[in-house]
Backbone as ProteinMPNN parsed JSONL, in Angstrom:
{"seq_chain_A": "XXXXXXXXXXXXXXXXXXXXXXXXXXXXXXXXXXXXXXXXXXXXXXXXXXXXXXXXXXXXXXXXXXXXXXXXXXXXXXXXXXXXXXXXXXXXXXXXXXXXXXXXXXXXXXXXXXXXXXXXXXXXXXXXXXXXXXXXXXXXXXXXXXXXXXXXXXXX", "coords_chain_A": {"N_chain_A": [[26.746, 56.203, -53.539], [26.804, 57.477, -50.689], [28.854, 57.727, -47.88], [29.156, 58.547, -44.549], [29.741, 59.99, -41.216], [27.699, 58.991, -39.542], [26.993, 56.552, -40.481], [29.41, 55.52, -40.269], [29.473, 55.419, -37.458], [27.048, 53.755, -36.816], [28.067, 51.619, -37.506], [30.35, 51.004, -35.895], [29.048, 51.59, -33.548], [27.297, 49.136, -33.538], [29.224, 46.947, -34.475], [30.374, 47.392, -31.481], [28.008, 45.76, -29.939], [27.659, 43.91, -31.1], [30.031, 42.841, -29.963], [29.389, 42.974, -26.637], [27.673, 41.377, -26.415], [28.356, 39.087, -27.364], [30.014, 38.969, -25.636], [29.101, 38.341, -22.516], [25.697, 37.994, -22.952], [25.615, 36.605, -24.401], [26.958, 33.783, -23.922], [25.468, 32.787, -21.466], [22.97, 32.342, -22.854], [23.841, 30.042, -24.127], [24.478, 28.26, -22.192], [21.882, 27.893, -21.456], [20.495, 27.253, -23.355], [21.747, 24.714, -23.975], [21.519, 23.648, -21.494], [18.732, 23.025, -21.317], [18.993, 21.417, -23.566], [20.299, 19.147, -22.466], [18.342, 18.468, -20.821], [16.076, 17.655, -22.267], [16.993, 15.557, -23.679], [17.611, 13.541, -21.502], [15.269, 13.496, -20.718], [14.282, 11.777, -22.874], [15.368, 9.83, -22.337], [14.832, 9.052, -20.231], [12.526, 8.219, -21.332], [12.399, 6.178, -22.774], [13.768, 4.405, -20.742], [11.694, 3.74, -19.527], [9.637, 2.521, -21.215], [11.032, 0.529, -21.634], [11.109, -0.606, -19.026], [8.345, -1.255, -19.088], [7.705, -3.101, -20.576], [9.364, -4.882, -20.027], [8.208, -5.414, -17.343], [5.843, -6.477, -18.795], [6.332, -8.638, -19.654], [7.031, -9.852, -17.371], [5.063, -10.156, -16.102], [3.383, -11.85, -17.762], [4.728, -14.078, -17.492], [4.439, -15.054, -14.927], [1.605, -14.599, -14.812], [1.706, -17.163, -16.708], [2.48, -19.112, -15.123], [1.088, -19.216, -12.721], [-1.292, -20.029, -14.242], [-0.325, -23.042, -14.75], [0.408, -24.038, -12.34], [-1.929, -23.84, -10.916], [-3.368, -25.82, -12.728], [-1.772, -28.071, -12.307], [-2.147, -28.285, -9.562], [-5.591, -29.056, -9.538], [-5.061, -31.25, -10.729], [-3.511, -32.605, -9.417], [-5.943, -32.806, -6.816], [-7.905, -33.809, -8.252], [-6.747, -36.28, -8.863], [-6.703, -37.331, -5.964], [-9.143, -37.173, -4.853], [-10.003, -39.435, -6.873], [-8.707, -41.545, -5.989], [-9.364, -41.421, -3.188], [-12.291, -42.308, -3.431], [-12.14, -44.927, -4.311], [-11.096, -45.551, -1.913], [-13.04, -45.469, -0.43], [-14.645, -47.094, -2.021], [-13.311, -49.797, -1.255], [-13.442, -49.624, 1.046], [-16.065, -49.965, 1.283], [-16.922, -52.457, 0.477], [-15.464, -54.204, 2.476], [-17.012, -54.284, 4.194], [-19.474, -54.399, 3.489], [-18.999, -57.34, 3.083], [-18.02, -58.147, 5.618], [-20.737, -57.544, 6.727], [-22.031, -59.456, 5.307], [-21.431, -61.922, 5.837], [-21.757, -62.101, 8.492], [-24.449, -62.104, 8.407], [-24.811, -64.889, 7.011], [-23.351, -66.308, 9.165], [-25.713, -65.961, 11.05], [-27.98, -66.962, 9.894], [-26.906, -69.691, 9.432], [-26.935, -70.124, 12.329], [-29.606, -70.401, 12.691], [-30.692, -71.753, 11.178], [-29.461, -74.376, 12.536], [-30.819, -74.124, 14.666], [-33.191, -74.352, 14.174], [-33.461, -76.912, 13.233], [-32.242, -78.351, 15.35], [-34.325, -77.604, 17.193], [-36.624, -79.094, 15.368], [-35.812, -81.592, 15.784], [-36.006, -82.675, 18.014], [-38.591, -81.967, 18.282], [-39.466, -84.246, 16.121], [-38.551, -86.07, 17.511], [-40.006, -86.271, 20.403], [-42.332, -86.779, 18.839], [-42.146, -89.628, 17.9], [-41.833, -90.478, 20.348], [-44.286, -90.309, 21.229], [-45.597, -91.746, 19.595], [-45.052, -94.061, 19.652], [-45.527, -94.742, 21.939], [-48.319, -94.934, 21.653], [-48.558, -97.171, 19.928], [-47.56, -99.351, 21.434], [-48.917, -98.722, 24.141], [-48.562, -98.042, 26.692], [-47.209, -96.521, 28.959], [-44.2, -94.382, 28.198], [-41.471, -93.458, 30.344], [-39.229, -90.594, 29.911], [-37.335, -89.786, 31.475], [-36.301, -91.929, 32.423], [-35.534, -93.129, 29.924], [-33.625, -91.735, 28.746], [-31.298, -91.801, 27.687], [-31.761, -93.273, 25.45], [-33.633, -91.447, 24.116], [-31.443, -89.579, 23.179], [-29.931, -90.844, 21.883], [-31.485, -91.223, 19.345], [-32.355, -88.963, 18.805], [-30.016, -88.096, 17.443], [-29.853, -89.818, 15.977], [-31.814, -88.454, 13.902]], "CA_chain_A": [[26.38, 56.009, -52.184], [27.199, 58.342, -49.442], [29.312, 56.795, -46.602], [29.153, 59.533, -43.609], [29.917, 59.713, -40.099], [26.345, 58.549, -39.136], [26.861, 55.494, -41.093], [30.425, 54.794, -39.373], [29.2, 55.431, -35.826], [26.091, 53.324, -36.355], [28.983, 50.746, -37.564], [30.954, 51.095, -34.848], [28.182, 50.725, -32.209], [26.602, 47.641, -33.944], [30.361, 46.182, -33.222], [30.776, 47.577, -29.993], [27.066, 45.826, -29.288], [27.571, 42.493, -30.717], [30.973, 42.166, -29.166], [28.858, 42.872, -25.793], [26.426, 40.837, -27.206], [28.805, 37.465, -27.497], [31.353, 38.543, -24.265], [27.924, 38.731, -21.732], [24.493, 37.576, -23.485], [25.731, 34.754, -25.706], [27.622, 32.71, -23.206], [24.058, 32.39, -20.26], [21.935, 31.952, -23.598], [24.493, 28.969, -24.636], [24.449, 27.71, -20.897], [20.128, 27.793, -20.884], [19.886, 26.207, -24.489], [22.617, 23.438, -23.532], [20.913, 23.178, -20.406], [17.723, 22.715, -21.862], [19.112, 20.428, -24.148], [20.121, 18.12, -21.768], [17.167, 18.118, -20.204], [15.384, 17.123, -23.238], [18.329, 14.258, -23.787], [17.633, 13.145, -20.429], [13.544, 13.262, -20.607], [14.107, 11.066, -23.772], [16.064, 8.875, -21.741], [13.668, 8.103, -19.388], [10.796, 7.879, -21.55], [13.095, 4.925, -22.953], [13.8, 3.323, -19.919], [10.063, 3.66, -19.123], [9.578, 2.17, -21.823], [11.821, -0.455, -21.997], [11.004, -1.177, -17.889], [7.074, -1.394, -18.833], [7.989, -4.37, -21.818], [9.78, -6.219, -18.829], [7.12, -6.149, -16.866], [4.445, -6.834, -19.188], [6.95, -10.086, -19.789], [7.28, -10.884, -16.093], [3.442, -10.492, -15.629], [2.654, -13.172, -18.514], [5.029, -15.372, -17.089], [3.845, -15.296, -13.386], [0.262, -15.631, -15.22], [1.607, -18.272, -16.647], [3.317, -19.905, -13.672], [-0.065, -19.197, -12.084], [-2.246, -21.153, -14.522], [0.118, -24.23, -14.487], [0.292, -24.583, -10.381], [-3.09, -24.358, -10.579], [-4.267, -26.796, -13.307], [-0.875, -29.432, -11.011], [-3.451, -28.118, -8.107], [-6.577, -29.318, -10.035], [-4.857, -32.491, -11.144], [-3.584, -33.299, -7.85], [-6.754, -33.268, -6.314], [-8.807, -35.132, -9.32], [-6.155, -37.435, -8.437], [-7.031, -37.679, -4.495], [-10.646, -37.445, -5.174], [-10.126, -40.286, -7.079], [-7.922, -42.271, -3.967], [-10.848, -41.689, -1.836], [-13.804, -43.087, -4.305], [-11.53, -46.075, -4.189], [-10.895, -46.179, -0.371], [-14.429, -45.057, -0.15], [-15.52, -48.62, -2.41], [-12.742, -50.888, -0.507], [-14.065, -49.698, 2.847], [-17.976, -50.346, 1.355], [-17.1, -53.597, 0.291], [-15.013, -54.765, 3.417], [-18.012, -53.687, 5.41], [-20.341, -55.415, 2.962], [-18.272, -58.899, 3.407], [-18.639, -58.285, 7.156], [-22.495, -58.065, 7.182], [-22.525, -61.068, 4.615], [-20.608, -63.206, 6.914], [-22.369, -61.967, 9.692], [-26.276, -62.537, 7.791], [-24.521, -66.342, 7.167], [-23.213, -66.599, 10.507], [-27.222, -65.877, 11.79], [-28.792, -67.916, 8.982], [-26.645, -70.845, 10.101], [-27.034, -70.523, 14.01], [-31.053, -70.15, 12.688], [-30.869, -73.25, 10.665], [-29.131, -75.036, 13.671], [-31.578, -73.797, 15.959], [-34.662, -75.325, 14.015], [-32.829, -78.043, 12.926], [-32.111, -78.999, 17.03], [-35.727, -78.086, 17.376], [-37.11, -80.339, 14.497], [-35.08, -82.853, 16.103], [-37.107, -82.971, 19.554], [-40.334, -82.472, 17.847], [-39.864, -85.466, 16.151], [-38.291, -87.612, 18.794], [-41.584, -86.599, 20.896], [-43.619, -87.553, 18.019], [-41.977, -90.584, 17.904], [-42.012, -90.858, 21.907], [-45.586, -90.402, 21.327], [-46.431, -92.763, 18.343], [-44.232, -95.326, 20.453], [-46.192, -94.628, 23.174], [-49.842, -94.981, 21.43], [-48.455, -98.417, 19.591], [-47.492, -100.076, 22.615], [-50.068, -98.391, 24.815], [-48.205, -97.922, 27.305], [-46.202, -94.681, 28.78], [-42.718, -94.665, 28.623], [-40.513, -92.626, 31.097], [-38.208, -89.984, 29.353], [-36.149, -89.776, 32.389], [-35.604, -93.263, 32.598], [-35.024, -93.555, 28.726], [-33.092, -90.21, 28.345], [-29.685, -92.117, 26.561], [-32.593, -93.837, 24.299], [-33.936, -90.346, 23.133], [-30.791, -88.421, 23.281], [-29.539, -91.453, 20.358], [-32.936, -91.229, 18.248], [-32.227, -87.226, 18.199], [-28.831, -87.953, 16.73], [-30.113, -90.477, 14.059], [-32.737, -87.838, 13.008]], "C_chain_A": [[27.346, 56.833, -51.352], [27.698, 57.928, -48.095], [29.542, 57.949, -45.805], [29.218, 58.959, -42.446], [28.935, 59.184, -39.43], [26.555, 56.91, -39.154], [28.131, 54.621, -40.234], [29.857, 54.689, -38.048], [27.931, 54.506, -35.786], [27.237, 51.974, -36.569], [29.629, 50.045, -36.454], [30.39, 50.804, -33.298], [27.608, 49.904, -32.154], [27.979, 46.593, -33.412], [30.748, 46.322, -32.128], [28.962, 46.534, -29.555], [26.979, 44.464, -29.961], [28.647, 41.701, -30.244], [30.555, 41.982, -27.525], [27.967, 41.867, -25.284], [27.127, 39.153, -26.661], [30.035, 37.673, -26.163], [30.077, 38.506, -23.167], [27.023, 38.095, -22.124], [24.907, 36.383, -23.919], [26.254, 33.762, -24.761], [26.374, 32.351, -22.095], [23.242, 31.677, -21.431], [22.393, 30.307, -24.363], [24.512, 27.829, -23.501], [22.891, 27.206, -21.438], [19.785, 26.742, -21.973], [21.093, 24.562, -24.383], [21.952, 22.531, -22.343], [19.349, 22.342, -20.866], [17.682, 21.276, -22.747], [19.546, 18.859, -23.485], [19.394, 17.48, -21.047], [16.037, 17.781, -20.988], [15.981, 15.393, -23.668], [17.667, 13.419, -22.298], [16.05, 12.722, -20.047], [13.726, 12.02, -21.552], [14.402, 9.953, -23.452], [15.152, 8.37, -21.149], [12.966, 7.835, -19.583], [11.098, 6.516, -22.072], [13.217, 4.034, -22.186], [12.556, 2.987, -19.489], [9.358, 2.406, -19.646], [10.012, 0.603, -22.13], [11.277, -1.581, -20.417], [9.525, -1.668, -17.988], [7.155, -2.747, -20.268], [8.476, -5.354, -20.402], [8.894, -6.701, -17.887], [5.664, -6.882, -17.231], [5.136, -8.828, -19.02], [6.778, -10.676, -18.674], [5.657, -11.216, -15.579], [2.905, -11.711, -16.514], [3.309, -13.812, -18.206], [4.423, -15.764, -15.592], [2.56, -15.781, -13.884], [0.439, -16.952, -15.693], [2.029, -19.602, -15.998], [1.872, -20.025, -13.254], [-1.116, -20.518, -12.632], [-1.549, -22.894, -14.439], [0.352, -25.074, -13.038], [-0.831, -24.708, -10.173], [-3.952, -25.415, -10.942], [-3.12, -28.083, -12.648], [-2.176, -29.412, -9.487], [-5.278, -29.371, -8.5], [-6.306, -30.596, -10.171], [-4.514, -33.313, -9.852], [-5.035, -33.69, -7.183], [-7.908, -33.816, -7.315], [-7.994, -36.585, -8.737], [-6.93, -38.472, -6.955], [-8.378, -37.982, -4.072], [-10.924, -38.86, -5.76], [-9.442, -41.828, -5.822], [-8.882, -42.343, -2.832], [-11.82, -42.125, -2.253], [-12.673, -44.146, -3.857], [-11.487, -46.741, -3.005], [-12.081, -46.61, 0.165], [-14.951, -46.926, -0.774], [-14.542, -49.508, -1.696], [-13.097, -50.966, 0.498], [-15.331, -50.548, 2.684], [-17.734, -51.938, 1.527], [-16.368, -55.063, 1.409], [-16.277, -55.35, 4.269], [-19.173, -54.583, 5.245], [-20.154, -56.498, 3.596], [-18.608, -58.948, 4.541], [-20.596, -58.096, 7.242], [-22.715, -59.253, 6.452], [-22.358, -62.281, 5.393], [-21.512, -63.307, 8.356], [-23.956, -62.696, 9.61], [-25.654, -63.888, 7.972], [-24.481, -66.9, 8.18], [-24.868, -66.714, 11.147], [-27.744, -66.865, 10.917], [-28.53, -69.303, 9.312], [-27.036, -71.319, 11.275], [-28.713, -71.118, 13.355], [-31.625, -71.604, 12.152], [-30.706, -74.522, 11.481], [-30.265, -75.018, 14.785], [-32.842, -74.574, 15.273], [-33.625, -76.745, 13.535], [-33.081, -79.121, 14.419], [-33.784, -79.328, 17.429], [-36.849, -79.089, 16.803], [-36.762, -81.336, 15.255], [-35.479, -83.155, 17.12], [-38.07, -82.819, 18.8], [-40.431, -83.716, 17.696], [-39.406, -86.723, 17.079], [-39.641, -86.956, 20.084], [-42.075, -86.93, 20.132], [-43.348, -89.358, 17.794], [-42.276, -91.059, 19.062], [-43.835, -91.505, 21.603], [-46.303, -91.39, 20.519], [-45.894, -93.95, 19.011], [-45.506, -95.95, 21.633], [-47.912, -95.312, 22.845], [-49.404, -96.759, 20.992], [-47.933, -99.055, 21.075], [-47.891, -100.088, 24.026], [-49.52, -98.828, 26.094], [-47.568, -96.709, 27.853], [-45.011, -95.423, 28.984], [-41.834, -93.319, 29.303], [-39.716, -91.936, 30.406], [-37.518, -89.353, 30.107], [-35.465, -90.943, 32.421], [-34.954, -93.375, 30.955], [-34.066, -92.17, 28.174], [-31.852, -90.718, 27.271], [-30.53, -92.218, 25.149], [-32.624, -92.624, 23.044], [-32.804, -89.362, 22.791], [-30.212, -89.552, 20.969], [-30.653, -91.347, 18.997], [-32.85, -89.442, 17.71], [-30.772, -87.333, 17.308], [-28.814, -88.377, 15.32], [-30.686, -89.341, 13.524], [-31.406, -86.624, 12.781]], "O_chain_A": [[28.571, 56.754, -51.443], [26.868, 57.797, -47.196], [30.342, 58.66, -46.414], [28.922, 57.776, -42.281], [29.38, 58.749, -38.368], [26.366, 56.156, -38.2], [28.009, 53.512, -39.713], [29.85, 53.544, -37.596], [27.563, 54.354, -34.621], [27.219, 51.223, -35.593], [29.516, 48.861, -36.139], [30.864, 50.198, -32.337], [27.174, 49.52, -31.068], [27.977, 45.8, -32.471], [31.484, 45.473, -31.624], [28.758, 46.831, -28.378], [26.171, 43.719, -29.407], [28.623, 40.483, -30.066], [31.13, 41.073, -26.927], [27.62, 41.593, -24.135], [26.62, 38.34, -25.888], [30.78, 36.767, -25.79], [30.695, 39.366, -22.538], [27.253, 36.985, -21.643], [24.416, 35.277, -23.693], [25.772, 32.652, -24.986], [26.482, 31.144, -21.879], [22.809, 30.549, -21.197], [21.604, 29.576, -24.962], [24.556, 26.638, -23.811], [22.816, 26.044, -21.838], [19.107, 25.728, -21.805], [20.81, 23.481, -24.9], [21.857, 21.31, -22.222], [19.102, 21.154, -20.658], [16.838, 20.381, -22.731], [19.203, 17.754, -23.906], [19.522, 16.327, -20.634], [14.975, 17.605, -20.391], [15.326, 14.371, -23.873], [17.164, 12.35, -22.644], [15.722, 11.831, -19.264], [13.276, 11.009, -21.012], [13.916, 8.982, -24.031], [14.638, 7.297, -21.466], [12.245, 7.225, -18.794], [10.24, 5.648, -21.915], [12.924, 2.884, -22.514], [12.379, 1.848, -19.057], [8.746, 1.549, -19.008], [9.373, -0.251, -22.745], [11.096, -2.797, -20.473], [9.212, -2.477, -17.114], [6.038, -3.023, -20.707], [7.9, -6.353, -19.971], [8.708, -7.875, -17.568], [4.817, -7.481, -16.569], [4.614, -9.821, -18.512], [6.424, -11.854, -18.65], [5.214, -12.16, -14.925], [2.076, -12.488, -16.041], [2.812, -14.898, -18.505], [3.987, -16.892, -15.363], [2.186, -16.933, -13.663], [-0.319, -17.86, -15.353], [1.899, -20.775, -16.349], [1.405, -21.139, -13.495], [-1.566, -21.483, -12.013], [-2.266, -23.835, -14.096], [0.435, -26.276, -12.785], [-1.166, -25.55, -9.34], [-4.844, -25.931, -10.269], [-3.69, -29.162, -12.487], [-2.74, -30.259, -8.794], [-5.794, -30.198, -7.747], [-7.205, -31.343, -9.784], [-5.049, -34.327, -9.401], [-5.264, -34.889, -7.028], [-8.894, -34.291, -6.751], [-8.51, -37.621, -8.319], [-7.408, -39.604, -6.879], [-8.727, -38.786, -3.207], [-11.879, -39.503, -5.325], [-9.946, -42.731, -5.155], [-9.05, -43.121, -1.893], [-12.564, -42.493, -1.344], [-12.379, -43.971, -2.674], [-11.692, -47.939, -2.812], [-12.316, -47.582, 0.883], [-15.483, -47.764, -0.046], [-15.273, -50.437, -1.351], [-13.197, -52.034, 1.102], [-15.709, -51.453, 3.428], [-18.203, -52.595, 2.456], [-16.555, -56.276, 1.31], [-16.454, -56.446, 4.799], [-19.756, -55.258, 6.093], [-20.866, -56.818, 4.547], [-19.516, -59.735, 4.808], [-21.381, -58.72, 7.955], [-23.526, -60.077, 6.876], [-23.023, -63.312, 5.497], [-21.814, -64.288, 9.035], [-24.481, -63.495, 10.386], [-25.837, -64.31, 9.114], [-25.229, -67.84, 8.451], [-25.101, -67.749, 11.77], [-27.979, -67.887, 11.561], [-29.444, -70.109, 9.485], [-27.405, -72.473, 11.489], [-28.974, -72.298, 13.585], [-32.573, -72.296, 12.522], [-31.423, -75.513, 11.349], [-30.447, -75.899, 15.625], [-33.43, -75.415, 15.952], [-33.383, -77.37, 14.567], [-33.744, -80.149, 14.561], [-34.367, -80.363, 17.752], [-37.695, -79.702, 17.454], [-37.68, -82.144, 15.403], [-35.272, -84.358, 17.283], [-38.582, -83.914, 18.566], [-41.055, -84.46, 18.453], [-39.812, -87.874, 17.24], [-40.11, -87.966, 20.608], [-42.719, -87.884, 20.567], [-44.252, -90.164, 17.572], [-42.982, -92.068, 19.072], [-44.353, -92.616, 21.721], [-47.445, -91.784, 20.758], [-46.539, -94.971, 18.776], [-46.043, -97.014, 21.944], [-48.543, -96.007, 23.641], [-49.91, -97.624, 21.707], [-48.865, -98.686, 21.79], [-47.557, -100.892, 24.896], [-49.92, -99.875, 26.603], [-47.404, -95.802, 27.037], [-44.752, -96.478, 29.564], [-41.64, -92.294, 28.65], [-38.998, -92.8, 29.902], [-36.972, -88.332, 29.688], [-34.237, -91.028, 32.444], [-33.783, -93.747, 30.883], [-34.063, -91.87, 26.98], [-31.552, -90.108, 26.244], [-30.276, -91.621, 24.102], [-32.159, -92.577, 21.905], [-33.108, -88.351, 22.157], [-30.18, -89.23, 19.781], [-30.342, -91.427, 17.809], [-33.169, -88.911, 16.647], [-30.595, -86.465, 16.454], [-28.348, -87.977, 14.253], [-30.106, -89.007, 12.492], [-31.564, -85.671, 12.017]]}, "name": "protein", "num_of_chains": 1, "seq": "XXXXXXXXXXXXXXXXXXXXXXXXXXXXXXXXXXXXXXXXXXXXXXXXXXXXXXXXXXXXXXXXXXXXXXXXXXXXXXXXXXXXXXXXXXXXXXXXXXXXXXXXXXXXXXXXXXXXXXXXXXXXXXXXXXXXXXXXXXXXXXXXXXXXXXXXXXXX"}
């Protein structure tokens, strides 16, 4: 093999051209791929916290749902409750109300009974006036005898 001046000088400008190479070129291209790399480091990062922030909320959303369904079925139960408190008030009122017309129907049934009763009670003290009257064929005064008939209405 033939080592010639060609061969040195292409030598010589290959090291003059990767010492150019690594004092100039290599140090921006070490910056861009560092750079780069942190910006890959840093994407990864956030796809993590993304990640990590979209788990917390799935958590905080099934608990609020389930906060949600339990205030609502206390909601539901509460008012089954109150619903039931008012059927109740609802039958203590009916049956107050009832009692008062029962008392009241009695109250009328009595006066009503009183009232024919009083009236029975003059019919027959005229019928008596009158059967008095035919047996002893005579009239008798029921002004003058008024104590008579008021006592004959009391016996009956």
């Amino acid at each position: 093999m033939n080592i010639n001046a060609t061969l040195i000088g292409q030598a010589i400008w290959f090291a003059v051209f990767i010492w150019i190479t690594m004092k100039f070129v290599w140090p921006p291209l070490q910056k861009a791929m560092a750079d780069r790399q942190a910006q890959i480091a840093e994407g990864l990062a956030a796809a993590e916290r993304g990640k990590h922030e979209q788990e917390l909320a799935a958590r905080r959303s099934a608990d609020a749902l389930r906060e949600a369904k339990e205030k609502s079925a206390d909601l539901v139960a509460q008012a089954e409750k109150r619903a039931q408190q008012i059927v109740e008030e609802a039958k203590g009122n009916a049956k107050v109300e009832a009692d008062k017309v029962v008392a009241g129907a009695k109250a009328e049934i009595d006066q009503e009974v009183e009232r024919a009763k009083q009236q029975l009670r003059e019919r027959v003290a005229e019928l008596a006036v009158a059967g008095a009257e035919k047996i002893l064929r005579k009239e008798i005064n029921a002004s003058a005898h008024a104590d008579m008939l008021v006592a004959l209405k009391q016996d009956l």
